[in-house]
N, C-alpha and C positions, 0 to 999 in steps of 0.2 A: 624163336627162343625155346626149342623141344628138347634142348638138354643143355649140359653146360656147357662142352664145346659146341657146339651151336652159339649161345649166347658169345663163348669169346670172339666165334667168326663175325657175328655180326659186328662185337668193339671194333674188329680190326678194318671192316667195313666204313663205318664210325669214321673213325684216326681217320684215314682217307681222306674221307667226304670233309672235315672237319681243316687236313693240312690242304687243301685243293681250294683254301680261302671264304670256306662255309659259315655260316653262322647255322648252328646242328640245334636241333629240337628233333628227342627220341620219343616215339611213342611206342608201350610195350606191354604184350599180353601175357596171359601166365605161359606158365610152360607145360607139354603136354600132357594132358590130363588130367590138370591140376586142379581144375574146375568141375570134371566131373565127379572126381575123387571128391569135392568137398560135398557138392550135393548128393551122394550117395552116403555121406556121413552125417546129411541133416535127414534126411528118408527114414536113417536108421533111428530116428526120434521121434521123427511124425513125418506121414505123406501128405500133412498141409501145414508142413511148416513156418510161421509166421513171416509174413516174405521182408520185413524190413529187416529184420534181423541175419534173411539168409544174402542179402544184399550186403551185410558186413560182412559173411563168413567168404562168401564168392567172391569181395572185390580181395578178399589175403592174398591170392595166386600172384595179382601183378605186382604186389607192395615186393614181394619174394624176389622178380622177376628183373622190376626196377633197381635193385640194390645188387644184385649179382652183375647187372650189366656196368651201373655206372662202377662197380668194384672194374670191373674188367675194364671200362674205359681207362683208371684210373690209371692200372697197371701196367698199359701202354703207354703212359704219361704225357695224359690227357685230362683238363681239369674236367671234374663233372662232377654231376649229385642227381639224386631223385627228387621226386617230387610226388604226393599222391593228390587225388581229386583235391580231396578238403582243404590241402594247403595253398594252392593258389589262387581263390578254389576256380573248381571250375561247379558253375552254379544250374543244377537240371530243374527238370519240373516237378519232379518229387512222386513219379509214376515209379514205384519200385519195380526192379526187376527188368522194366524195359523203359528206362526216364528218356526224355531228349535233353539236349544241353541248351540251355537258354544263354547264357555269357560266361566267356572265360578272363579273369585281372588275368593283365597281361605283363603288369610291371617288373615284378619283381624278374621273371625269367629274361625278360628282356635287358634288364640289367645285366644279368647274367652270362647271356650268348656274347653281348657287347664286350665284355672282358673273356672272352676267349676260352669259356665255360660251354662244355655240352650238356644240353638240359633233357631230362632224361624223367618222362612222365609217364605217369601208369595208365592204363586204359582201363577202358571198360566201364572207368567210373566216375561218378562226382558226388555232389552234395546236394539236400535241396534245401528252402529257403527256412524248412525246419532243423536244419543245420544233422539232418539223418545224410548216411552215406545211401547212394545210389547207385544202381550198375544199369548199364546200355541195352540188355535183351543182349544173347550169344551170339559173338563174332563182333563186341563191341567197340574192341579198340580199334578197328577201322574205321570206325563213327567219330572215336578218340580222333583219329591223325586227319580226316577231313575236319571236322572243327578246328582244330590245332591250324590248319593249314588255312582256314576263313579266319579264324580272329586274332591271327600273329602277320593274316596277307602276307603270306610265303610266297617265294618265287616258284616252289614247284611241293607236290605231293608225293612222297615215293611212300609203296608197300611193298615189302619183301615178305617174301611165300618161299614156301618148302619144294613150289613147281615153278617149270620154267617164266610162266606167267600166263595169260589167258590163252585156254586151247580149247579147242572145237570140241570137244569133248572128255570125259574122263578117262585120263590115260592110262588109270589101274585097270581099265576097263576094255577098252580099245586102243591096242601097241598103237594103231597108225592116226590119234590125235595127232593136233596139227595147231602149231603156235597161232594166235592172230597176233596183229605187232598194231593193229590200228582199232579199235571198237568205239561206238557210241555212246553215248549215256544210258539211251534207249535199248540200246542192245542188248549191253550190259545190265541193264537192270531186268531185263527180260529176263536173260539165262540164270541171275543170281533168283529170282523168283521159282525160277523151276527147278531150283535147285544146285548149283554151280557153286563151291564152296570158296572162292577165290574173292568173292569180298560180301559182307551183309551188304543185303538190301537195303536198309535207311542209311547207310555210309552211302552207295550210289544215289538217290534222292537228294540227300544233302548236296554234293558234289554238282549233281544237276543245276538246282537251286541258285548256287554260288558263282556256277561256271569254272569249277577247281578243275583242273586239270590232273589226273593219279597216274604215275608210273609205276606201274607194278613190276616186282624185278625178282630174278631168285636170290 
């Protein structure tokens, strides 16, 4: 979602997945940059920022990013709406900045997909049981869309990425990376450790944990 044609290619991704007899649950991150633009506008207040507070500034990107998309679902005519952390909620541990998701209510959205509604949630964030907004530590809505994908027991996990999908190395880097089409948990969380931007490391942990299966796709 790094611009807004980007976001409408994903709708139309979406519509797809959605007429092909899906029941769709979107998870979605801000859009490029939008995050670190924010934190470079709390720095400029203090470089120790009070972190519960920059936990509400940081989760704005996807509330932006949730509503432009479900707009664009809409406008393929396709039902949809957003959703952020707090309203379903989804409930963490209350670590700001880098919380874990403890449980997601699952009702109301479920309602929702069931009448032929796309449900379209923001990542990165939730709430904790002090009813403060929380964010995941960066690269968090893929922490988002493995939870989503444990406590709705989805048939399947997809992440779409700006790259083909996982390759042997960085291909800004080295023209002759080279797709894998098959990796481990183990493996995978090796490379995101040492640095491999293609999914956070406690997204792959959890995934492990759960036995989820992630397709990752461009």
């Amino acid at each position: 979602v790094g611009s807004v044609q980007k976001i409408i290619n994903a709708a139309k991704i979406i519509k797809k997945r959605s007429e092909e007899g899906n029941q769709v649950i979107v998870v979605v991150s801000a859009m490029a940059g939008e995050t670190n633009d924010l934190i470079k506008k709390s720095n400029q207040i203090s470089k120790s920022f009070d972190r519960s507070e920059l936990d509400v500034l940081m989760s704005s990107g996807e509330q932006i990013s949730s509503s432009l998309l479900s707009g664009a679902i809409i406008e393929l005519g396709i039902k949809a709406r957003s959703w952020m952390g707090w309203q379903l909620p989804i409930i963490t541990d209350g670590n700001h900045t880098s919380s874990q998701i403890i449980n997601i209510k699952t009702k109301e959205i479920l309602n929702f997909i069931s009448n032929k509604g796309v449900a379209v949630i923001a990542g990165f964030q939730g709430i904790s049981t002090e009813n403060r907004i929380t964010t995941l530590g960066r690269g968090g809505s893929d922490l988002s869309a493995v939870a989503v994908a444990k406590f709705f027991e989805t048939d399947s996990c997809e992440i779409y990425t700006d790259v083909e999908g996982v390759l042997t190395t960085d291909p800004s880097i080295h023209e002759k990376a080279k797709k894998i089409d098959k990796i481990s948990y183990e493996e995978m969380l090796e490379m995101a450790s040492l640095g491999a931007k293609v999914m956070q490391p406690h997204s792959i942990q959890d995934a492990t944990l759960n036995r989820i299966d992630v397709d990752l796709k461009s």
